[in-house]
VEXKOLDREN-488909 format. One record per residue (C-alpha): residue number from 1; residue in one letter; x, y, z. Coordinates in nm, 3 decimals, always signed. Layout:
BEGIN
node n:NUM; res:a; X:X; Y:Y; Z:Z
...
END
This chain:
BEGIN
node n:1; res:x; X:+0.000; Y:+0.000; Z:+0.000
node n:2; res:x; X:+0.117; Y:+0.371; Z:-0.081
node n:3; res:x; X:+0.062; Y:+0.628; Z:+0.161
node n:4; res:x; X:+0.082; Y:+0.961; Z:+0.040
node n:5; res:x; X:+0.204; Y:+1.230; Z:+0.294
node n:6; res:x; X:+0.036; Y:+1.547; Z:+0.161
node n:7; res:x; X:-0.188; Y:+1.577; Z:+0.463
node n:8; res:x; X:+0.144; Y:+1.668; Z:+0.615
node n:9; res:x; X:+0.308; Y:+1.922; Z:+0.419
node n:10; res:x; X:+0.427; Y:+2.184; Z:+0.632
node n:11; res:x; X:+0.262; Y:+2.421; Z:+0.348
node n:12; res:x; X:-0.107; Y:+2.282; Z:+0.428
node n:13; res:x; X:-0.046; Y:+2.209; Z:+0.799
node n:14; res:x; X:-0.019; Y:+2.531; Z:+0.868
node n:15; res:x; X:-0.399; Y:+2.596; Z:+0.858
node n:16; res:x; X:-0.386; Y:+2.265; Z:+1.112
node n:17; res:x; X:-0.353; Y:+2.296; Z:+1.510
node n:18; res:x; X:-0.015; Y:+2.200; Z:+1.569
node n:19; res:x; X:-0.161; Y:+1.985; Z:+1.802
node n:20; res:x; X:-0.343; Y:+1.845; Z:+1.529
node n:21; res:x; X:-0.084; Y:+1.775; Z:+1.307
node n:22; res:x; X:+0.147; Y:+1.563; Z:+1.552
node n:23; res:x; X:-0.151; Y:+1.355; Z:+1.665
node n:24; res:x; X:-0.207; Y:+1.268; Z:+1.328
node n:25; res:x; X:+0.138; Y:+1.172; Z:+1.263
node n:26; res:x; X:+0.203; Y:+0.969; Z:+1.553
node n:27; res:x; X:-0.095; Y:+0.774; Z:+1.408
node n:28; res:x; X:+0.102; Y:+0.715; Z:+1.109
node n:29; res:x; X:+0.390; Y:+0.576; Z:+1.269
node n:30; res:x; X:+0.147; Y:+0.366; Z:+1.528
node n:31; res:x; X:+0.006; Y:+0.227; Z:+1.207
node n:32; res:x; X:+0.327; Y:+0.123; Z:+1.003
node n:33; res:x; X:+0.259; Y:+0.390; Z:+0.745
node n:34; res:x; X:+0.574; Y:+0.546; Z:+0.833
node n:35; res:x; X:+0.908; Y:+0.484; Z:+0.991
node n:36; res:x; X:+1.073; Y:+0.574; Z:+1.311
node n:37; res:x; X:+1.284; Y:+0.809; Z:+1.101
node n:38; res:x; X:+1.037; Y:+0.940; Z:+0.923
node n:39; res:x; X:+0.818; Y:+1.031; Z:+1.210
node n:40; res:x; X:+1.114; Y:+1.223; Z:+1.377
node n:41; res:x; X:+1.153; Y:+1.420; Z:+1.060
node n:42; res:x; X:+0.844; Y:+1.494; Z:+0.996
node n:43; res:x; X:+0.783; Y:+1.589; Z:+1.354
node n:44; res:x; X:+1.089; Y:+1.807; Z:+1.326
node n:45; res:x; X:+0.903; Y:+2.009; Z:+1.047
node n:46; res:x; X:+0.629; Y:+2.064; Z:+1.215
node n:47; res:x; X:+0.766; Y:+2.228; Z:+1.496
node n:48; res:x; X:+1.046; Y:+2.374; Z:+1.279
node n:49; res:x; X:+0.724; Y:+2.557; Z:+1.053
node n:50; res:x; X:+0.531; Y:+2.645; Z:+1.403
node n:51; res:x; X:+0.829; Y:+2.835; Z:+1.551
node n:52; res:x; X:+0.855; Y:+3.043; Z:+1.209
node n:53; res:x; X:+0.563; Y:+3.131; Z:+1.204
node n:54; res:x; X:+0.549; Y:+3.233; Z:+1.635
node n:55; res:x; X:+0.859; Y:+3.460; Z:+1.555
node n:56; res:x; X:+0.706; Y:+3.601; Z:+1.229
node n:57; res:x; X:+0.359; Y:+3.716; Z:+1.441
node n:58; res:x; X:+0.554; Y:+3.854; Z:+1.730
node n:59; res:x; X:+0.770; Y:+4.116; Z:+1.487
node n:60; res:x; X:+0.906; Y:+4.384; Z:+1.726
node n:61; res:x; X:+0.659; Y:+4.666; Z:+1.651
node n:62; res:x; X:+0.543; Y:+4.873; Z:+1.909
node n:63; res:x; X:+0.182; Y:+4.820; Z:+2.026
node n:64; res:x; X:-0.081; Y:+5.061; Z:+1.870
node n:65; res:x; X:-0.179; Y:+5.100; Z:+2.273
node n:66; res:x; X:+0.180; Y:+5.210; Z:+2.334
node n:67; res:x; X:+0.190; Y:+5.444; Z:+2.052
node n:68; res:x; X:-0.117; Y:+5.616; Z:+2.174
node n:69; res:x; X:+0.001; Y:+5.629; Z:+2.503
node n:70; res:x; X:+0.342; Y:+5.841; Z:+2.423
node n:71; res:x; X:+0.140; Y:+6.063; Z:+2.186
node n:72; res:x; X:-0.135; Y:+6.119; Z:+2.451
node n:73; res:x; X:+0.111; Y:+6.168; Z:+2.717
node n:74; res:x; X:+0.348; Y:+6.395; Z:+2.485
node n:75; res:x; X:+0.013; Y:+6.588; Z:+2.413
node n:76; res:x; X:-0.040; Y:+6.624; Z:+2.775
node n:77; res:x; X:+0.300; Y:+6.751; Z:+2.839
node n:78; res:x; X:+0.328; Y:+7.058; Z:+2.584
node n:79; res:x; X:-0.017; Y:+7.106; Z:+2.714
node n:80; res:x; X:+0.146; Y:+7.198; Z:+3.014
node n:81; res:x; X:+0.408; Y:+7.387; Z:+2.906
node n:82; res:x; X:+0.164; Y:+7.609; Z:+2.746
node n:83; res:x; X:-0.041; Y:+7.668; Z:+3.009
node n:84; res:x; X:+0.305; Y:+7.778; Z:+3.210
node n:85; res:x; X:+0.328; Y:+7.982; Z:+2.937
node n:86; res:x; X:+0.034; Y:+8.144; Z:+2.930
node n:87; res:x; X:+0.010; Y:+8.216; Z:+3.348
node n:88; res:x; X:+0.392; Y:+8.350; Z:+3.346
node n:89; res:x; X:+0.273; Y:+8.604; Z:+3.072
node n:90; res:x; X:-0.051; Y:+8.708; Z:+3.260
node n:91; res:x; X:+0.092; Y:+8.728; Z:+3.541
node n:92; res:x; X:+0.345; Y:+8.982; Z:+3.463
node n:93; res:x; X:+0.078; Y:+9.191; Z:+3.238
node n:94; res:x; X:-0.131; Y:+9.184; Z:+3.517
node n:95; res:x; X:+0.139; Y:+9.297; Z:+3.770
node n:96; res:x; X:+0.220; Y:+9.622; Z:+3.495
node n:97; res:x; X:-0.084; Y:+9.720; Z:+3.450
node n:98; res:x; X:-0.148; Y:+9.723; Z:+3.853
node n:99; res:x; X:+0.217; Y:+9.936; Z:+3.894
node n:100; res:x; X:+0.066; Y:+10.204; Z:+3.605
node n:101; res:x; X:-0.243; Y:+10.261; Z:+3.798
node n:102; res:x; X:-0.206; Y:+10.168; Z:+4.192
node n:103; res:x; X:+0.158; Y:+10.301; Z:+4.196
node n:104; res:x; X:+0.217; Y:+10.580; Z:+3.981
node n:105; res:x; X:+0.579; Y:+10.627; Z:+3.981
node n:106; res:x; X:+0.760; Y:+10.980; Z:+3.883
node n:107; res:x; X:+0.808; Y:+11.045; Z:+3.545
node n:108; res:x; X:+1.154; Y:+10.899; Z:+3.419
node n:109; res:x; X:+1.430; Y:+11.245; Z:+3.372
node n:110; res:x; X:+1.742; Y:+11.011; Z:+3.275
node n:111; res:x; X:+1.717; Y:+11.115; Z:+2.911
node n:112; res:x; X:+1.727; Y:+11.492; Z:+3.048
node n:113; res:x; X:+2.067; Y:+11.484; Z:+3.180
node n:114; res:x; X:+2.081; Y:+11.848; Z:+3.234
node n:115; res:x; X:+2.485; Y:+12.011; Z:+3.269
node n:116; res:x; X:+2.448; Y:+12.045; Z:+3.651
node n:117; res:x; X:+2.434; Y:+11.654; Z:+3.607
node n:118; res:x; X:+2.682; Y:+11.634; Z:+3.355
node n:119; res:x; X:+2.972; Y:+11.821; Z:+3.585
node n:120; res:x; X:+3.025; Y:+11.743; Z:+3.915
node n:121; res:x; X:+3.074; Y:+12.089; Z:+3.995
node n:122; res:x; X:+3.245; Y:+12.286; Z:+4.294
node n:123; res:x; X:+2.844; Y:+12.337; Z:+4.384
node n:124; res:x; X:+2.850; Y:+11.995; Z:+4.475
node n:125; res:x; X:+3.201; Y:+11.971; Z:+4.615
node n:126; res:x; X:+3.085; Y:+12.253; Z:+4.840
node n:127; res:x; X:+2.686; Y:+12.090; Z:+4.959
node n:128; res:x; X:+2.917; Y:+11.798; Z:+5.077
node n:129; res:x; X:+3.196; Y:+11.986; Z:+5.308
node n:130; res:x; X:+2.842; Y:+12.143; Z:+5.463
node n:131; res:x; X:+2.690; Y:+11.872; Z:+5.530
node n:132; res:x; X:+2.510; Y:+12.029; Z:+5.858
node n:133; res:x; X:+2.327; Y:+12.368; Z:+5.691
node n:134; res:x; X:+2.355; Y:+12.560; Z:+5.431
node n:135; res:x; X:+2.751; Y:+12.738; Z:+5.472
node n:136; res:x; X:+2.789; Y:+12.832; Z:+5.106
node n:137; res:x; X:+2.889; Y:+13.196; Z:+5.006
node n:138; res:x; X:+2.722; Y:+13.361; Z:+4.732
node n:139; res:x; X:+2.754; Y:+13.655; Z:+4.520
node n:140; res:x; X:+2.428; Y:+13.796; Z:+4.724
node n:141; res:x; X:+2.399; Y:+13.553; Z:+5.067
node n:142; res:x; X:+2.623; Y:+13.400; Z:+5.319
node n:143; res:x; X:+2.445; Y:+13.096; Z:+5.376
node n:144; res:x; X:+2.028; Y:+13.168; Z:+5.425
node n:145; res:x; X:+2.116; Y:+13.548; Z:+5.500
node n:146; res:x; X:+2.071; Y:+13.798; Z:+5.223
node n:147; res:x; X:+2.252; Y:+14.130; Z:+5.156
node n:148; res:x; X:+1.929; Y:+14.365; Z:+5.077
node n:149; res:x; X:+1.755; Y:+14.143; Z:+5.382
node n:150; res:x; X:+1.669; Y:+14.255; Z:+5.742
node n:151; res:x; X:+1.770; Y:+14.136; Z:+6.081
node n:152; res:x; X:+1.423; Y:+14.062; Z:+6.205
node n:153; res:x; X:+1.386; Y:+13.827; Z:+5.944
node n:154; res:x; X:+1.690; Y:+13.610; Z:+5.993
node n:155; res:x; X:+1.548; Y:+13.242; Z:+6.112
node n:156; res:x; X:+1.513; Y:+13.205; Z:+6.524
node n:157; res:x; X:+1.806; Y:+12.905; Z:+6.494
node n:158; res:x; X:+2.043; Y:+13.194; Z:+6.550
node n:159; res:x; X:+2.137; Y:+13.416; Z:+6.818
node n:160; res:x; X:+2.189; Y:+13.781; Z:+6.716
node n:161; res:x; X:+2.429; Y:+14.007; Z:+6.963
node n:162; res:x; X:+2.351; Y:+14.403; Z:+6.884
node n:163; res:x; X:+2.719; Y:+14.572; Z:+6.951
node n:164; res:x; X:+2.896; Y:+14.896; Z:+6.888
node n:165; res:x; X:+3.224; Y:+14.936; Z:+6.713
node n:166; res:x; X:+3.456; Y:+15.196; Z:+6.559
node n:167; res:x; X:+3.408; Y:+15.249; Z:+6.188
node n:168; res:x; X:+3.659; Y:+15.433; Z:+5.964
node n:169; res:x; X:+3.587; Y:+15.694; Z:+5.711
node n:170; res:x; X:+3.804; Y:+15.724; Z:+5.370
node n:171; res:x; X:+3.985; Y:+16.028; Z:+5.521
node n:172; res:x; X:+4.100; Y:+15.851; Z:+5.857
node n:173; res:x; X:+3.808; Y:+15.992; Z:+6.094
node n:174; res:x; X:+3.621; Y:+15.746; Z:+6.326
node n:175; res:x; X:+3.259; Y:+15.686; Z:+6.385
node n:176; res:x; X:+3.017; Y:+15.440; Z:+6.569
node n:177; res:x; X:+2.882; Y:+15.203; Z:+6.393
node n:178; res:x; X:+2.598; Y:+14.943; Z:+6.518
node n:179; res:x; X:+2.678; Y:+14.541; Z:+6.406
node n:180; res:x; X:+2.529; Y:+14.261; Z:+6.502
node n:181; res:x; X:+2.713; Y:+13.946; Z:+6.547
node n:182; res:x; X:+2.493; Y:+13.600; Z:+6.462
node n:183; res:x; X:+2.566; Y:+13.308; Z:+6.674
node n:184; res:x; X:+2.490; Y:+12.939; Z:+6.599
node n:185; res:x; X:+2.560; Y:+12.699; Z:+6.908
node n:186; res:x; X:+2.745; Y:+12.969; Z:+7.074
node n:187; res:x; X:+3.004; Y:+12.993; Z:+6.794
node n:188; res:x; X:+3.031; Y:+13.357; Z:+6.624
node n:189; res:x; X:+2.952; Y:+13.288; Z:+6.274
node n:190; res:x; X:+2.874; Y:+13.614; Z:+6.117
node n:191; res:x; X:+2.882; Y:+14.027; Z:+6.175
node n:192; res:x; X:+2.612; Y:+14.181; Z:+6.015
node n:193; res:x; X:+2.579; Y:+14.622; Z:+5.899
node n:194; res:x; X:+2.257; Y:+14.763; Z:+5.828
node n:195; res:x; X:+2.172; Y:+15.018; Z:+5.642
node n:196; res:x; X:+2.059; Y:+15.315; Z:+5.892
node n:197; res:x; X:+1.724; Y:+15.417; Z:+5.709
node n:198; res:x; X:+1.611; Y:+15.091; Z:+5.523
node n:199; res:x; X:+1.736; Y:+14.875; Z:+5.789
node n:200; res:x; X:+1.818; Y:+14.633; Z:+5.514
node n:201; res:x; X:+2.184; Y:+14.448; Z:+5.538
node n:202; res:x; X:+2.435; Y:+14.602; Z:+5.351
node n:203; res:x; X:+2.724; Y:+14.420; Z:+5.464
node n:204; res:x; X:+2.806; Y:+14.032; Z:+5.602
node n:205; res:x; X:+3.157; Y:+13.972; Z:+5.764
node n:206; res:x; X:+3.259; Y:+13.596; Z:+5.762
node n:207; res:x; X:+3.438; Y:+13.471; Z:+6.074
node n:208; res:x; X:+3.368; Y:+13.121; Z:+6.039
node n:209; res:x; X:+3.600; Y:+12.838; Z:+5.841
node n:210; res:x; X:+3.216; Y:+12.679; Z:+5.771
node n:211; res:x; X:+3.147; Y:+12.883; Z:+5.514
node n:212; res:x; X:+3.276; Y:+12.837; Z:+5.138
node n:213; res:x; X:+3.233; Y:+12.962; Z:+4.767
node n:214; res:x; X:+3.062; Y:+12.679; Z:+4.582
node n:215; res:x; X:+3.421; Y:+12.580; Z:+4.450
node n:216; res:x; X:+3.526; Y:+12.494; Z:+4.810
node n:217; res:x; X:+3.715; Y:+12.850; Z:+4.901
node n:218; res:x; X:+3.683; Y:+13.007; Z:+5.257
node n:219; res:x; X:+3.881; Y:+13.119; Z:+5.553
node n:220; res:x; X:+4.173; Y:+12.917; Z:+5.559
node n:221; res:x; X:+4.216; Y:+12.832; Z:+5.194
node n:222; res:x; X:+4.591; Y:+12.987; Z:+4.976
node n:223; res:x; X:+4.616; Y:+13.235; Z:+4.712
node n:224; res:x; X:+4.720; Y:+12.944; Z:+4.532
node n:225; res:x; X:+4.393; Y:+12.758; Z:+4.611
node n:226; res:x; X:+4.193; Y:+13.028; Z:+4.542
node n:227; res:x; X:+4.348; Y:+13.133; Z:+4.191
node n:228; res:x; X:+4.349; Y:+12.788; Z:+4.106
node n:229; res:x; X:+3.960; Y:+12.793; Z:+4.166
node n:230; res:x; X:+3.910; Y:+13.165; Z:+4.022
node n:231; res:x; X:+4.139; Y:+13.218; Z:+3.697
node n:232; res:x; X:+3.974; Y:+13.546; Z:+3.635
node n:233; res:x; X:+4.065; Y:+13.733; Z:+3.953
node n:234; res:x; X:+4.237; Y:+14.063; Z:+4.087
node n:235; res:x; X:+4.461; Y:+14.127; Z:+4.372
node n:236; res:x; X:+4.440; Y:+14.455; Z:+4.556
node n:237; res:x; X:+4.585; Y:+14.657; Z:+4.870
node n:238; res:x; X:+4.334; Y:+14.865; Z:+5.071
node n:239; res:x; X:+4.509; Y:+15.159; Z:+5.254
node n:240; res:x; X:+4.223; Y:+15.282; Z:+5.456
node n:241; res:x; X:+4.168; Y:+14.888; Z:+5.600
node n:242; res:x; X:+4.552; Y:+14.822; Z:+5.539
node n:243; res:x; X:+4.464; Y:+14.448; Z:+5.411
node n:244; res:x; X:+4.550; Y:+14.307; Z:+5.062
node n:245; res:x; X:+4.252; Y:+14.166; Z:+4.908
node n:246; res:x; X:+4.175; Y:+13.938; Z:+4.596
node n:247; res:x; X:+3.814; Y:+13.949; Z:+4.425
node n:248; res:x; X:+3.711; Y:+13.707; Z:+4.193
node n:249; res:x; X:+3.485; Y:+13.826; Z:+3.880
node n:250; res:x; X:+3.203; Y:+13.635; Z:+3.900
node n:251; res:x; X:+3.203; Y:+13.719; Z:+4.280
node n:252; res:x; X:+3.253; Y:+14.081; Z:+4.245
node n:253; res:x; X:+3.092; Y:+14.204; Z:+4.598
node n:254; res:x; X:+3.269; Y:+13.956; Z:+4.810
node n:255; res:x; X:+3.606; Y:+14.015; Z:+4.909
node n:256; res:x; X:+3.852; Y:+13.764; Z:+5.035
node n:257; res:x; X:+4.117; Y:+13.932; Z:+5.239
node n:258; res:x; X:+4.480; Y:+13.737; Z:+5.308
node n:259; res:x; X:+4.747; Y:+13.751; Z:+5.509
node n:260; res:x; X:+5.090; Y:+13.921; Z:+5.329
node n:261; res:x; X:+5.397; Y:+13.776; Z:+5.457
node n:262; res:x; X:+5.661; Y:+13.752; Z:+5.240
node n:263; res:x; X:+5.490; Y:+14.023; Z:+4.977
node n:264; res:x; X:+5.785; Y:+14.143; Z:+4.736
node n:265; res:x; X:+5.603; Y:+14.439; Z:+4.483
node n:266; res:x; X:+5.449; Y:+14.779; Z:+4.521
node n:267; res:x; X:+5.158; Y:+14.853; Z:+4.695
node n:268; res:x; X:+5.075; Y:+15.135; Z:+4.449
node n:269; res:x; X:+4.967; Y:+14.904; Z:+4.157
node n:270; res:x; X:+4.607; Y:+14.880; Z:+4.023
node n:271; res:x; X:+4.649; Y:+14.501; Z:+4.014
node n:272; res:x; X:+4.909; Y:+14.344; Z:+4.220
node n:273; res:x; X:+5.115; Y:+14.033; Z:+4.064
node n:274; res:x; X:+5.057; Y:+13.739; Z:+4.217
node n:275; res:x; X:+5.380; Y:+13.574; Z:+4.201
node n:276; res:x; X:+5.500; Y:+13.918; Z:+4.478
node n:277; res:x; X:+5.322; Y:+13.672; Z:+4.701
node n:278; res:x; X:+5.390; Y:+13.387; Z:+4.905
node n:279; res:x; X:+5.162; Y:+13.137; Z:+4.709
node n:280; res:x; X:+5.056; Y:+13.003; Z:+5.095
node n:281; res:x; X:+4.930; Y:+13.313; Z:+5.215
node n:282; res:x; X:+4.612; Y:+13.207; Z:+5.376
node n:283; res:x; X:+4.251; Y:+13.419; Z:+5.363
node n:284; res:x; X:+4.183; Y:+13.540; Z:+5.710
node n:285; res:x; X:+3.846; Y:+13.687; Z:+5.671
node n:286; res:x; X:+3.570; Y:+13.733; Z:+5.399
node n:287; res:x; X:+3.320; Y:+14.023; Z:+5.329
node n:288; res:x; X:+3.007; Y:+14.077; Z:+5.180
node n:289; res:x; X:+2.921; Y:+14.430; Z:+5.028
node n:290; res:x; X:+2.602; Y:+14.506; Z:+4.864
node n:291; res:x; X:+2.630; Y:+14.649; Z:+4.514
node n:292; res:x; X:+2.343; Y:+14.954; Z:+4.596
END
């Protein structure tokens, strides 16, 4: 008898259970239709065909549930970043539009830079030697008192001492002449003249090292100082006072007198040279004169 073995080629038992296939080929063999040999081949294909087609089905693909997983997940996640986004930028719109109208803030001058910005001028060099009041000397005040002002106005801070001194005319004579000495703290600052119908100041006498030009000069400070601060300037000497004096020109009512030791030229001149002088002759007093 001739068996045919069609019914198991791996080709057609693939639409077979395996399970199928191998009891129907141990039948075979139980039956004589087929050798021991045979059998074990034939087994061999079976199993051989079944583990092909296992490894074909399980291809390494990801899932379609994975793949929508990441792609949910990555939606999720820019989602987030969005929203982050979004609140950082309404937060700080928010927060300007509550500084414009709950805190209005000065109007911005930067761009304005004016030239009192632009040099740091003796002005300021002389606000921060005076730290404690207002010491500066001006071509019409020594500090908050005027020439053209009157003593009653002159603030309470001070103490004013009425006295009576000897004035000199041009000629030599003497007269009495009222002054009032200001006080701050029981130091002599100031002496003060009057005029004897207006009662308005006509004259301020400096006595204190406080006070200074806005380019730092006062009591105290050189010739050299001073004509280093002042290049436009005039040196003088005043028989009927006996003092040498130097005036500045854009300070032309305030007189700086100075010491003269060591003074070399004639007295006589309009305009006395400054190198007659010792360069460290030192200002010992400062007046005020009004210009009337």
């Amino acid at each position: 008898m001739q068996i045919t073995l069609k019914l198991i080629n791996p080709n057609i038992m693939t639409k077979k259970p395996i399970s199928t296939e191998l009891a129907e080929l141990f039948d075979l063999l139980n039956s004589g239709a087929i050798t021991k040999e045979e059998y074990d081949s034939l087994k061999k294909q079976i199993l051989t065909k079944d583990n092909l087609e296992n490894t074909e089905n399980k291809t390494e693909e990801v899932p379609d549930y994975k793949t929508k997983a990441d792609s949910v997940q990555s939606k999720k996640s820019n989602r987030i970043w969005l929203y982050a986004i979004a609140g950082v930028v309404f937060i700080f719109i928010a927060f300007m539009i509550l500084k414009t109208f709950a805190f209005p803030g000065k109007p911005d001058n930067s761009s304005s830079i004016n030239d009192t910005t632009l040099n740091v001028s003796a002005e300021s060099k002389s606000n921060s030697l005076n730290k404690s009041g207002n010491f500066d000397i001006k071509q019409g005040s020594v500090g908050d008192i005027l020439i053209g002002g009157k003593i009653d106005q002159i603030s309470k801070e001070y103490t004013i001492n009425k006295k009576i001194e000897t004035g000199y005319t041009e000629d030599g004579g003497e007269y009495e002449q009222v002054v009032f000495e200001i006080y701050k703290e029981g130091n002599l600052l100031l002496k003060l003249d009057q005029e004897p119908i207006g009662k308005t100041i006509n004259w301020i006498g400096v006595l204190s090292t406080k006070y200074k030009t806005i380019r730092g000069i006062g009591i105290g400070s050189t010739i050299n100082e001073f004509i280093k601060s002042y290049q436009n300037y005039i040196i003088r000497y005043e028989y009927l006072a006996g003092e040498f004096i130097i005036r500045a020109n854009e300070l032309e009512n305030v007189k700086f007198q100075f010491e003269d030791p060591g003074y070399s030229g004639s007295k006589t001149e309009e305009n006395l040279k400054y190198s007659d002088f010792n360069p460290n002759s030192r200002i010992v007093s400062i007046s005020l004169l009004s210009t009337n």
